[in-house]
N, C-alpha and C positions, 0 to 999 in steps of 0.2 A: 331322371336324367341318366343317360347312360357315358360313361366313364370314358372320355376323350383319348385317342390315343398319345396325345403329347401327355398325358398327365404322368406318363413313365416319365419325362425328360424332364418334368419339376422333380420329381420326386427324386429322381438324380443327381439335379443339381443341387435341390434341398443336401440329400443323402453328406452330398462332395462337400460343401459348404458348412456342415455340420460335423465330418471330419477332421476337415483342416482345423478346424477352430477348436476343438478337444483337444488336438495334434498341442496347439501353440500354449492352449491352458492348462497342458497337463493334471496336475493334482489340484487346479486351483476350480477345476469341473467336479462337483463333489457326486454329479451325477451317476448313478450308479441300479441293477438291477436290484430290489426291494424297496428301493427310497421312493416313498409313493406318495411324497407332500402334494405332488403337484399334480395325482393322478384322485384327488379329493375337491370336490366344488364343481358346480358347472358352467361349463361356456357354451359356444355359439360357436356353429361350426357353418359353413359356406355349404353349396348345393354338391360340389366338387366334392370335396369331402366328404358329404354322405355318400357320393354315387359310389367312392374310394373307398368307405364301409361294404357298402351293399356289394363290389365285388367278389373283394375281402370275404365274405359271408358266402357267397353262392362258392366262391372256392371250397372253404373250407366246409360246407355241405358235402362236396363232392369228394373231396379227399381226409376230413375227419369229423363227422356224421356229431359224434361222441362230445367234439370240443365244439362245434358249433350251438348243437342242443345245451351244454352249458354258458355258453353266450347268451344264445336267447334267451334260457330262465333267468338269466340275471337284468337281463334289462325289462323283462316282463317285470319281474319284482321292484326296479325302481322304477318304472313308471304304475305301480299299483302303490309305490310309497307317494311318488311325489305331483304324479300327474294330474289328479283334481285339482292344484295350486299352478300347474304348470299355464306361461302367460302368452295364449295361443291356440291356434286352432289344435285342440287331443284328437282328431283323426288324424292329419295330416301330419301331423309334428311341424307345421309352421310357426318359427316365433313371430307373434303378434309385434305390429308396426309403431302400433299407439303410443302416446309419453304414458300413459300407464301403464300399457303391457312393461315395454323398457324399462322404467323403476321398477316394476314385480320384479323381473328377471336381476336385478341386480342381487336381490335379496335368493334366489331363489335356486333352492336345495344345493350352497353351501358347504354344506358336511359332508353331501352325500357322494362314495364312491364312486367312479366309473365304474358301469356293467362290464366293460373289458378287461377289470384288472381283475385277474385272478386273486385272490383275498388269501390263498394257502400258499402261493410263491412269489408274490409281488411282482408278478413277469404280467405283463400286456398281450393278451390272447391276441389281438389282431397289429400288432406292434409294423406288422409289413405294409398294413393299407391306414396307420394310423390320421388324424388330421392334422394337418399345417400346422395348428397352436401348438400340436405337443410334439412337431418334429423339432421346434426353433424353439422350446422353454427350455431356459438352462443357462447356454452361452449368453456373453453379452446382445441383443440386437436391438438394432434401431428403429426408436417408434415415432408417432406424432403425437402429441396428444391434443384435448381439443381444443384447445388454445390457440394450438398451432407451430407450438415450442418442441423442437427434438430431443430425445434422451435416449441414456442407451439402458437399456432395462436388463438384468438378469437374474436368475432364479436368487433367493434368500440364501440358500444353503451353500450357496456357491460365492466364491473369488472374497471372502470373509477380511474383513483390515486389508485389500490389495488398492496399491494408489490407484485414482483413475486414468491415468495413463498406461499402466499395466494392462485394464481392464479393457480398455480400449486397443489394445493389440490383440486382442482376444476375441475380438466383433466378429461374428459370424452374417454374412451379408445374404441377405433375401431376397429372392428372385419375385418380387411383389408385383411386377408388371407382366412376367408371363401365366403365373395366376391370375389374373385380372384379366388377360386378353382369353384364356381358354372358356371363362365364366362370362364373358361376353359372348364370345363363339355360341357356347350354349345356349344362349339368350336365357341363363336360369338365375335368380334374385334373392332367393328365398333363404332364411337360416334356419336352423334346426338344432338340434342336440343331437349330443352321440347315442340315448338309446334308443331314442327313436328312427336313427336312421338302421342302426343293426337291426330292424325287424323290418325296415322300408322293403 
């Protein structure tokens, strides 16, 4: 998939929105360069997303040769950790559809790093084309869960003993409909993890 040009004007708006919202929570966003709780475990990343990697990547091929090559050894190295368990097609990095694959993946590598975090400065090597999950983990935002019940979720480390009304001025809101419309556009479906798509 190649990387839509509205995808600048989510990432914009993400950027603005995640601003404001730092803005209003000040001290109470414990969010910070080395705090890497939430840069440990893996999720599921959208096709968007990866294509937002893979540019990320041909950039920094072309302008730093040096940090890209240490990108890829590191997601070479966790998919040589964790990729025979990985619940999905291992060429493609498609996560599997099945009620089994889905319970694999709940369990599945956990502990393990992101290939993007640099591990000597706790700073996020591709931090400029990161995924949607880890633009909006932090502040308060609004989920569904499968129930069907809203809550406003935000990171552990953060807004600590604040009432929820506090917290709730804090809400950082998600443009979840013009992601949704560009991944249409694409007509792309598929999830993946982050280091699979750093090598896509």
């Amino acid at each position: 998939m190649h990387l839509p040009v509205r995808d600048a004007e989510l990432v914009q708006i993400v950027d603005a929105s995640l601003a404001e919202a730092a803005r209003r929570a000040g001290a109470l966003l414990a969010c910070r360069i080395g705090c890497t709780q939430c840069c440990h475990g893996t999720f599921a990343i959208n096709a968007l997303d990866a294509a937002r990697l893979g540019a990320g990547m041909a950039e920094l091929l072309a302008t730093d040769p040096a940090l890209a090559a240490a990108i890829e050894r590191r997601a070479r190295g966790w998919l040589a950790a964790h990729g025979a368990d990985f619940p999905g097609d291992r060429k493609t990095g498609a996560l599997g559809s099945s009620v089994e694959e889905q319970e694999r993946f709940v369990e599945f590598a956990n502990e393990a790093a992101c290939p993007a975090l640099d591990p000597a400065t706790g700073r996020c090597d591709v931090y400029a084309w990161r995924p949607m999950t880890c633009r909006v983990f932090g502040p308060p935002v609004r989920s569904v869960n499968g129930d069907g019940a809203e809550g406003l979720g935000h990171c552990e480390l953060c807004f600590i003993g604040i009432a929820p009304e506090e917290i709730a001025a804090c809400e950082m809101p998600v443009p979840h409909a013009l992601e949704a419309d560009l991944l249409r556009d694409a007509g792309e479906s598929f999830e993946t993890v982050v280091a699979f798509a750093l090598l896509l």
